[in-house]
C-alpha positions as CSV (number, residue, x, y, z in Angstrom):
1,X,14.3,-40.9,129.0
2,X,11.6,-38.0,129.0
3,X,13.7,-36.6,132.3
4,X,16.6,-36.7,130.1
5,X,14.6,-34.9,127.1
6,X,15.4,-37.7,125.2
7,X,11.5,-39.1,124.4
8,X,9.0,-36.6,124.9
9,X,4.9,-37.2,125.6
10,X,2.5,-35.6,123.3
11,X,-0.2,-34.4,126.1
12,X,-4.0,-35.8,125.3
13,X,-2.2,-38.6,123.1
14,X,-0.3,-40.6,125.6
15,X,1.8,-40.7,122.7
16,X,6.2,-40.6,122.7
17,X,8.1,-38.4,120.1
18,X,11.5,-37.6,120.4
19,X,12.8,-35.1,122.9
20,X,15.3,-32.3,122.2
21,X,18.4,-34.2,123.2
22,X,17.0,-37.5,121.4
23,X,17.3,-35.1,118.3
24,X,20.9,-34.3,119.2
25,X,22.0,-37.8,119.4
26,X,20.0,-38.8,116.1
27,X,21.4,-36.1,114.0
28,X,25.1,-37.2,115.8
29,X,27.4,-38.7,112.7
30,X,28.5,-41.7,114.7
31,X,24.4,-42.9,115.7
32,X,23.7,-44.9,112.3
33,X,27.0,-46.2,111.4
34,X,28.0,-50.0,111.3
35,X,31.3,-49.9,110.9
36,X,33.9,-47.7,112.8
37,X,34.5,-44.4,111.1
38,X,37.6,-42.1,111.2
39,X,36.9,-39.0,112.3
40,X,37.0,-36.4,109.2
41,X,37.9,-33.0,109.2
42,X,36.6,-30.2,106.7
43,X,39.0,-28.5,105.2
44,X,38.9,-24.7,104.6
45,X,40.8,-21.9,102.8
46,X,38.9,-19.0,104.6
47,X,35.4,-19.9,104.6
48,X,35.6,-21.8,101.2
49,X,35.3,-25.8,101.7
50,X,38.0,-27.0,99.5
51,X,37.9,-30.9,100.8
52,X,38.0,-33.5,103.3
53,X,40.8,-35.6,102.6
54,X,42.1,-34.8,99.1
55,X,43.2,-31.4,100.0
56,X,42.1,-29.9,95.7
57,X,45.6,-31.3,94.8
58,X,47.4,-28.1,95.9
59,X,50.3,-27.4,98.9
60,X,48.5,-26.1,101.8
61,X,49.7,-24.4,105.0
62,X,47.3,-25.2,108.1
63,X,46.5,-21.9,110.1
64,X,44.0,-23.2,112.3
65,X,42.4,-26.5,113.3
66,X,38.6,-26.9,115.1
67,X,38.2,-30.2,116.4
68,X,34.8,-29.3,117.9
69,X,33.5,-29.0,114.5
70,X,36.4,-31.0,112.5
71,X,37.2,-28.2,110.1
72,X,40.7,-27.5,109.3
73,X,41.6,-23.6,108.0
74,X,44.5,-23.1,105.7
75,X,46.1,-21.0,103.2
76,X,47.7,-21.6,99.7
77,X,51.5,-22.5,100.4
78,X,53.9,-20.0,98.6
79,X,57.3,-21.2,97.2
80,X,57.5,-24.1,98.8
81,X,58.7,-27.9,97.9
82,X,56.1,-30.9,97.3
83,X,56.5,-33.3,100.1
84,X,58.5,-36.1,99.6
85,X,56.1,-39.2,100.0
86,X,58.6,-42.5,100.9
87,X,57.6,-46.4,100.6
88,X,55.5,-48.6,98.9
89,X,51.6,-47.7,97.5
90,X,50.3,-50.2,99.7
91,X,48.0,-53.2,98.2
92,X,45.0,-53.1,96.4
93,X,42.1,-55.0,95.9
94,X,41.4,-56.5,93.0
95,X,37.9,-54.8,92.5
96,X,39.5,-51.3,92.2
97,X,41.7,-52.4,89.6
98,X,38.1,-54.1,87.9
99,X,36.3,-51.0,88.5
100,X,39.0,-48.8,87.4
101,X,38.0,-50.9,83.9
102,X,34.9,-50.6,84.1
103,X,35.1,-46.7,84.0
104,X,37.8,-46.7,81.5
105,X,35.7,-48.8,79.0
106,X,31.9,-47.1,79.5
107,X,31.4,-43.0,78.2
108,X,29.6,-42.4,81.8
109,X,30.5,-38.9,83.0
110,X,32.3,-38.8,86.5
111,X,30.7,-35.9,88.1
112,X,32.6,-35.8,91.3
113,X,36.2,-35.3,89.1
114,X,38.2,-31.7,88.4
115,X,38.5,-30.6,84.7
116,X,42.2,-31.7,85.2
117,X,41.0,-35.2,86.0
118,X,38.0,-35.6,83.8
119,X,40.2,-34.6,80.7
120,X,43.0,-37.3,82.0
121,X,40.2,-39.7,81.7
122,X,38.4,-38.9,78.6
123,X,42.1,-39.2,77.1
124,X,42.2,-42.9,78.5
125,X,38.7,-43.6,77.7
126,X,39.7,-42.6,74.0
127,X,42.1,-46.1,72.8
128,X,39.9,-48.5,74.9
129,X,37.0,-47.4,72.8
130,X,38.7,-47.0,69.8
131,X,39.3,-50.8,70.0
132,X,36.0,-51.6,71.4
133,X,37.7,-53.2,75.3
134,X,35.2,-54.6,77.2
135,X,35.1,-55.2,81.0
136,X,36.5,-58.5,81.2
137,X,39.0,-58.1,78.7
138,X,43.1,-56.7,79.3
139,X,44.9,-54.8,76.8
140,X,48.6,-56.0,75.5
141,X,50.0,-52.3,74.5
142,X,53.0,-53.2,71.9
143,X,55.5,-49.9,71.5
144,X,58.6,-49.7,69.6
145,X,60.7,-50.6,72.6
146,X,58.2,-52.1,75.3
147,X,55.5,-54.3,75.6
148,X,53.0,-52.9,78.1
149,X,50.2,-54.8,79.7
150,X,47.6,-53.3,81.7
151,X,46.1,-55.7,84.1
152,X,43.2,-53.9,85.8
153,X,43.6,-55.9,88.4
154,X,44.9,-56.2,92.2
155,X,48.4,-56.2,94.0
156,X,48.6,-60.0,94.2
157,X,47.5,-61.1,90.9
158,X,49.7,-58.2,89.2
159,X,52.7,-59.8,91.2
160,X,52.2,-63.5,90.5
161,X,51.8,-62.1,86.7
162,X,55.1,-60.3,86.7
């Protein structure tokens, strides 16, 4: 390993610290993870990081992609249609649907949100503390023409309800 610059000996010491290309492979994304990862790109609108997979809600067109350093360069898309996204929304866990309560019931800013999103939210946020909803509890919404119940809860539960 110290051939390999991997380790390298502190002279006088007799001590090991780690070598130039030890440092390479500790810095590496993939050394400390448990779990396999997908590989991310960054995404770019000239040298502006706009996101990673959430591309800042906006059509895109991709001018360049560097998958040495998984960026991907793009440009705002001009007259151009939405895509058309087909199929289902796939399953979900119950403990989004009990976090998504969670949020909706406590005043917590979410710092990681648009102004877009965190205005959406503090909307919602208003009725369910208007009427004091805690965690564990589901609101029955009762309209003129519809009764609406939110269960906060996931795919298969939400399915055996209906």
């Amino acid at each position: 390993m110290v051939e390999k610059d991997h380790l390298e000996i502190i002279q006088g010491k007799n001590e090991l610290i780690i070598g130039i290309e030890g440092e390479r492979i500790l810095r590496g994304k993939q050394f400390y993870t448990v779990f396999m990862t997908p590989e991310e790109y960054d995404v770019l609108e000239g040298i502006r990081k706009i996101g990673n997979v959430i591309l800042a809600g906006k059509l895109w067109i991709i001018k360049d992609i560097d998958t040495d350093k998984n960026k991907v360069y793009v440009s705002k898309a001009v007259n151009v249609k939405p895509p058309l996204y087909l199929g289902s929304g796939g399953m979900l866990h119950k403990k989004i649907g009990e976090k998504m309560m969670e949020i909706v019931c406590c005043d917590q800013t979410v710092t990681y949100t648009n102004d877009e999103a965190a205005n959406t939210l503090r909307d919602m946020r208003r009725k369910y503390q208007e009427f004091g909803f805690h965690t564990k509890q589901r609101p029955i919404w009762e309209m003129k023409n519809e009764t609406i119940f939110e269960t906060f809860t996931g795919t298969t539960i939400t399915r055996t309800l209906c």
